[in-house]
C-alpha positions as CSV (number, residue, x, y, z in Angstrom):
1,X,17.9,40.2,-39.2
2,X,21.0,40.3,-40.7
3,X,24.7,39.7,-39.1
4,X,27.5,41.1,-40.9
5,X,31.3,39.9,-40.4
6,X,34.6,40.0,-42.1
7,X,35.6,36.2,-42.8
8,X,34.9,33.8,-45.3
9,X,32.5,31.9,-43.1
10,X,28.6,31.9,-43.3
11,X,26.1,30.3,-42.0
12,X,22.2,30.2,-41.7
13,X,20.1,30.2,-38.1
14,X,16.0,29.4,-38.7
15,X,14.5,29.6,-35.7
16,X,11.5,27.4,-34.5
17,X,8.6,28.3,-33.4
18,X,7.9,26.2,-30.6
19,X,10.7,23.6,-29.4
20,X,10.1,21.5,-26.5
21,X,13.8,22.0,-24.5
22,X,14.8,19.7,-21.7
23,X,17.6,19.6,-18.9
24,X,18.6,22.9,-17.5
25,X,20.0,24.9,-20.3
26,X,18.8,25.8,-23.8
27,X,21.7,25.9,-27.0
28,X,21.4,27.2,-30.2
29,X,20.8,23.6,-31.5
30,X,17.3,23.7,-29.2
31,X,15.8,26.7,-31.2
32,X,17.0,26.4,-34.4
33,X,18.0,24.2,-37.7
34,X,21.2,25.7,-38.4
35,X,22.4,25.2,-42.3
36,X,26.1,26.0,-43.6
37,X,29.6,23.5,-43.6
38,X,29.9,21.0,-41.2
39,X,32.2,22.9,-39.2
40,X,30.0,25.6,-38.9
41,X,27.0,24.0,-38.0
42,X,28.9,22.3,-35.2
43,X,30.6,25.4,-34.1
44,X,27.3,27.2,-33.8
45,X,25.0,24.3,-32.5
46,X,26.8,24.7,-28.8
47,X,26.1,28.4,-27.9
48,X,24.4,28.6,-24.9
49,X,20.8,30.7,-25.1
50,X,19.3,30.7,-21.7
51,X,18.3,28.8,-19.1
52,X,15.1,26.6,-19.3
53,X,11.5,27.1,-18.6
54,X,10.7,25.4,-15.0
55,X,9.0,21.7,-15.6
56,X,5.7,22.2,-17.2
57,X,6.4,25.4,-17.6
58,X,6.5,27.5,-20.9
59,X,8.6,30.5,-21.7
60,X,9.1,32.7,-24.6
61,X,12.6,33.6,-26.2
62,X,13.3,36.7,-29.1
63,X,14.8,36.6,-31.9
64,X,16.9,39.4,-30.8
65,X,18.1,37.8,-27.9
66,X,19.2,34.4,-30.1
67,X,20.9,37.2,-32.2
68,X,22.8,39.0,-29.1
69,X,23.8,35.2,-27.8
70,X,25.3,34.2,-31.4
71,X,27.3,37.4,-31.3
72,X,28.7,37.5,-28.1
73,X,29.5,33.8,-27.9
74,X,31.5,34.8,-31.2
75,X,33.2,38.1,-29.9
76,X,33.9,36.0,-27.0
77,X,36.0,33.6,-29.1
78,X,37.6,35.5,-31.5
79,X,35.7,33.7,-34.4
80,X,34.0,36.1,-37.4
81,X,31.8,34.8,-40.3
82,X,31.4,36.5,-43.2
83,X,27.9,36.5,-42.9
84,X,24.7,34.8,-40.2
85,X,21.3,34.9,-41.2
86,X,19.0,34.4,-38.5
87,X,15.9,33.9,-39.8
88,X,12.2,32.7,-38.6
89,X,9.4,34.1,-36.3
90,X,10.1,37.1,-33.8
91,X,9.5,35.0,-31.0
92,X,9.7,31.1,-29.8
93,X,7.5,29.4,-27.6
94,X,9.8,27.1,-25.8
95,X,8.1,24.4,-23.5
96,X,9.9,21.9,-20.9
97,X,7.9,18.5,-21.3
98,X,7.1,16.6,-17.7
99,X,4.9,14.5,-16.5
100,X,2.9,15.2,-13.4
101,X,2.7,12.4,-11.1
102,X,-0.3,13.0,-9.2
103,X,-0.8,11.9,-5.3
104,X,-3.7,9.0,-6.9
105,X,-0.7,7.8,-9.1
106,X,1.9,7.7,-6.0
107,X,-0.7,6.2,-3.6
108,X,-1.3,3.3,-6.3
109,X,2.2,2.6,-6.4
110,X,2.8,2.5,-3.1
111,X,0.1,0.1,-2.8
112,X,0.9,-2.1,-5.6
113,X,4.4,-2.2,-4.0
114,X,3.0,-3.8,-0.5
115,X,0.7,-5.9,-2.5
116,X,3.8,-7.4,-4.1
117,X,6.5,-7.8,-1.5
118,X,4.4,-7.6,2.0
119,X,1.2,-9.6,1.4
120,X,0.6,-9.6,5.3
121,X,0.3,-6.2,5.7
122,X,-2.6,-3.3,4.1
123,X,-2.2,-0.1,3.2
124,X,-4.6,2.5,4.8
125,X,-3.3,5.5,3.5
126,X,-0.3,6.9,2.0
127,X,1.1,9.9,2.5
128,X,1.8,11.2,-0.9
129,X,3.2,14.4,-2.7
130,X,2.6,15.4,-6.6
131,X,5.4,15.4,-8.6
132,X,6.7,17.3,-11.9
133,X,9.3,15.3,-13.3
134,X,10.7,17.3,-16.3
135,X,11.1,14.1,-18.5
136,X,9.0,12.2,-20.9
137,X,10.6,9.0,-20.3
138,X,11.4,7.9,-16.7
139,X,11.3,4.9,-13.9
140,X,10.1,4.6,-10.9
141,X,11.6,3.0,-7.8
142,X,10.2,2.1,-4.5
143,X,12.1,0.5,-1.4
144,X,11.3,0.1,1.9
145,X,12.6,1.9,4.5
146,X,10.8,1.4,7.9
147,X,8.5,-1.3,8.9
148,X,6.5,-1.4,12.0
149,X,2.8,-3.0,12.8
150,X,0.8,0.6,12.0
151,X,3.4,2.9,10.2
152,X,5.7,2.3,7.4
153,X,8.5,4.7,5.1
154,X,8.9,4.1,1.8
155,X,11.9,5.7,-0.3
156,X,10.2,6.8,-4.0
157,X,12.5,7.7,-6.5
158,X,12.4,8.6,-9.9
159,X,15.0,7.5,-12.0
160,X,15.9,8.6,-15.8
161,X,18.3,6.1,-17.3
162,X,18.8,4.3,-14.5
163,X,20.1,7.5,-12.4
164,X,17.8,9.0,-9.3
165,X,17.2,12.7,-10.1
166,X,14.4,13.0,-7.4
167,X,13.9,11.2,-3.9
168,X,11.1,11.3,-1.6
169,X,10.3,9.7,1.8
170,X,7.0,9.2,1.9
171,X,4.8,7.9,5.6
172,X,2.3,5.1,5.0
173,X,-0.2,4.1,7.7
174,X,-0.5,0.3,7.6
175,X,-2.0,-2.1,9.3
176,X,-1.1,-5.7,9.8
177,X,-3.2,-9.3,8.4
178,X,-3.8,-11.6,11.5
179,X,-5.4,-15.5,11.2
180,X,-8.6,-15.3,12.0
181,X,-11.4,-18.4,12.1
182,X,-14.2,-17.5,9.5
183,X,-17.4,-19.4,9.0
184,X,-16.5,-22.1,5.9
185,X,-20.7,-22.1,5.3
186,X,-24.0,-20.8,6.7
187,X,-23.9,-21.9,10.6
188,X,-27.2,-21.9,12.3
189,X,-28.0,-20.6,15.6
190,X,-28.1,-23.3,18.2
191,X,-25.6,-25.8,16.4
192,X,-23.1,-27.2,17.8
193,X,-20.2,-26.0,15.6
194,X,-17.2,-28.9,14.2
195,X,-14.5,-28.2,12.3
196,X,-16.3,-28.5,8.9
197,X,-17.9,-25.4,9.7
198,X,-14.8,-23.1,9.9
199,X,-11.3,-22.3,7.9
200,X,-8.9,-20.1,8.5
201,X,-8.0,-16.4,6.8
202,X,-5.7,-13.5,7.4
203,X,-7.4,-10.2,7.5
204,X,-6.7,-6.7,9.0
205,X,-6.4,-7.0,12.5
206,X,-8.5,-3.5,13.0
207,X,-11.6,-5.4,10.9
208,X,-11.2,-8.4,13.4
209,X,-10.8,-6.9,16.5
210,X,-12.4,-9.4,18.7
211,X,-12.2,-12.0,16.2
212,X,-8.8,-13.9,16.2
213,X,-9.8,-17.1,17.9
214,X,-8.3,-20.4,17.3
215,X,-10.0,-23.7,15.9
216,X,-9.8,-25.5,19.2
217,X,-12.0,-22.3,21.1
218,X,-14.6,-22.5,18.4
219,X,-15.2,-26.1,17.6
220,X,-17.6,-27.9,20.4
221,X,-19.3,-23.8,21.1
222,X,-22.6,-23.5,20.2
223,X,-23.7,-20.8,17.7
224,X,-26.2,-17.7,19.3
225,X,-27.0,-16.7,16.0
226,X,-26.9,-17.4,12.3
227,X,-23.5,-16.9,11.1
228,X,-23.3,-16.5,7.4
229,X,-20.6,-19.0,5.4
230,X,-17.2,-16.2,5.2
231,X,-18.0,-14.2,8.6
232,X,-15.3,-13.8,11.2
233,X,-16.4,-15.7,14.2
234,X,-16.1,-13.7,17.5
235,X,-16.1,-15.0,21.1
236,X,-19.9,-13.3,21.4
237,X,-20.7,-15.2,18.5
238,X,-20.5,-18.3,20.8
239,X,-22.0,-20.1,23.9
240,X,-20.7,-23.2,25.8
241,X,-22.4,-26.4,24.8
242,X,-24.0,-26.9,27.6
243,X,-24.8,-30.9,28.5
244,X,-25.9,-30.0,32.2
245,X,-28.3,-27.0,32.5
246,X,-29.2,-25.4,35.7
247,X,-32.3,-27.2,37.7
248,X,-32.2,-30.2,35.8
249,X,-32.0,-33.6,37.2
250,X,-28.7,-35.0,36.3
251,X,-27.4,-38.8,36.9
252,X,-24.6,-38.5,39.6
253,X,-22.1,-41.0,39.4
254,X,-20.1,-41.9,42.5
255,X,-16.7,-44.0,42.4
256,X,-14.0,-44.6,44.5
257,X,-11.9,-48.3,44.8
258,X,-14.3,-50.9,43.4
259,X,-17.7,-49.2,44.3
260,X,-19.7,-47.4,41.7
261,X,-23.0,-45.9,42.9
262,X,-25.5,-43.9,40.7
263,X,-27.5,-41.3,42.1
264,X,-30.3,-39.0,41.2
265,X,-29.2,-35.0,41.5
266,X,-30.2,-31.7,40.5
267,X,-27.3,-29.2,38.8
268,X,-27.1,-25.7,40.5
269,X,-25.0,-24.5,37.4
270,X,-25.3,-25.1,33.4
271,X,-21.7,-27.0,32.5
272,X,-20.1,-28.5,29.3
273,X,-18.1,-31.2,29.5
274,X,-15.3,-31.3,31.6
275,X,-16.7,-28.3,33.7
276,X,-16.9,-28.4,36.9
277,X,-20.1,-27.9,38.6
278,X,-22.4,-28.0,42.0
279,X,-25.1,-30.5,41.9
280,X,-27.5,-31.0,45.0
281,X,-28.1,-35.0,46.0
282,X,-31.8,-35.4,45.8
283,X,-31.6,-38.1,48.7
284,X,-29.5,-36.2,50.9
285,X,-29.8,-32.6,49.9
286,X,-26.1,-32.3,50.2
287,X,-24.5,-30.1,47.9
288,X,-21.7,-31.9,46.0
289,X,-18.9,-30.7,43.4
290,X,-18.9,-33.1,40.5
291,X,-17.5,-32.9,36.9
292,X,-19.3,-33.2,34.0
293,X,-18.7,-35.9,31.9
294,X,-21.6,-35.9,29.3
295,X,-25.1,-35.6,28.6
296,X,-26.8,-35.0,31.6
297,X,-24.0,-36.9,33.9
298,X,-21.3,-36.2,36.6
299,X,-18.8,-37.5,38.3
300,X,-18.8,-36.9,42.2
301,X,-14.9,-35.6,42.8
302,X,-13.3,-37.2,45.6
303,X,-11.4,-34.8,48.1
């Protein structure tokens, strides 16, 4: 195709045949190497084409219509060359690079981010979009927004040279870490559990429900089963330590100014120490409320 004008300029157009446009508008300098003087070349670089493709998108362009653009822009302007050769393939496959962030990619980010900055909280799920950012080269750019015990915003933008061209709000359903007592090693049933036996560690409060007791609950409780070294220790997990059981003769120990008497009962009720129990006196049959003090021993409580 061949342009024909009436001044002493000319110049040579050589279209592409597939160009990989980006931003919102395609020039002349997009589709084409453009050869003549320096002026000309810069002149002719500028003219607007069309519009791009959408991101990811592609979209073919004519020779014709690169041909119609040149003229017009020149009519426009007042400018004639002595002669434009636009030269190259009929038509041009133009593409608009991007990169699709997909709703894994998000979600991983979003995670990463609590991770990093919240350590006492987990993410259960994120609410996440895909994305088509129509650049190559990008950042990305997460902030907090809203923080309560189950739900969380997070503000994700993507930034290109350190300007936001997209923003998105994005829900995240999270739950919060709570201390919890966990078995330090293997805890048999029917031990009496110390404070070797247990550590502390924060975990998601909905894996522990039942399960955030403190050090001074556990330690003196009996084990009902075999507790594995790492489990969470839950109240059901335990028993009393029982140092009175129920129908058992106990030694019942009777004080009061400088007389100290020692009798022979019988508990109505199991007890740990420091309970406080019914015992029957075997001598009188009288039912008595005492307090246990240790193995197999009570104290009668004065009134």
């Amino acid at each position: 195709m061949l342009l024909l004008f009436q001044v002493a300029f000319a110049a040579e157009v050589v279209l592409k045949n597939d160009v990989k446009v980006s931003g919102e508008k395609v020039f002349l300098k997009d589709v084409a190497d453009i050869r003549g003087a320096p002026a000309e070349v810069q002149l002719l670089s500028d003219i607007f084409i069309t519009s791009s493709p959408p991101p990811c998108r592609e979209r073919t362009l004519s020779k014709k219509r690169v041909a119609e653009r040149i003229v017009r822009f020149l009519e426009e302007n007042g400018i004639s060359f002595k002669e434009i050769r636009v030269t190259g393939p009929s038509l041009i496959r133009m593409t608009r690079p991007c990169v699709r962030l997909d709703r894994e990619r998000v979600k991983a980010a979003v995670v990463e981010f609590f991770n990093k900055n919240y350590p006492d909280y987990v993410v259960l799920s994120v609410s996440a979009p895909s994305v088509a950012i129509p650049y190559e080269h990008f950042e990305e750019r997460i902030s907090l927004d809203s923080l309560g015990d189950r739900y969380a915003r997070v503000k994700y933008e993507i930034l290109v040279k350190g300007v936001p061209i997209r923003k998105f709000w994005i829900p995240v359903r999270i739950d919060k870490k709570v201390e919890v007592v966990v078995a330090a090693r293997d805890i048999p049933k029917g031990k009496v559990i110390s404070p070797s036996d247990l550590k502390k560690e924060k975990l998601p409060s909905l894996k522990v429900r039942r399960g955030a007791l403190t050090f001074e609950s556990v330690i003196g409780k009996v084990a009902k089963r075999d507790i594995r070294a790492g489990e969470v220790i839950k109240g059901r997990d335990l028993e009393p330590n029982f140092v009175v059981k129920k129908g058992k003769p106990v030694k019942l120990i009777y004080e009061s100014g400088g007389i100290h008497v020692e009798l022979l009962a019988v508990a109505l009720e199991n007890g740990a120490v420091g309970d406080i129990i019914k015992v029957k006196n075997v001598s009188t049959g009288k039912v008595l409320v005492c307090k246990v003090i240790g193995e197999n021993t009570v104290k009668f409580l004065l009134k």
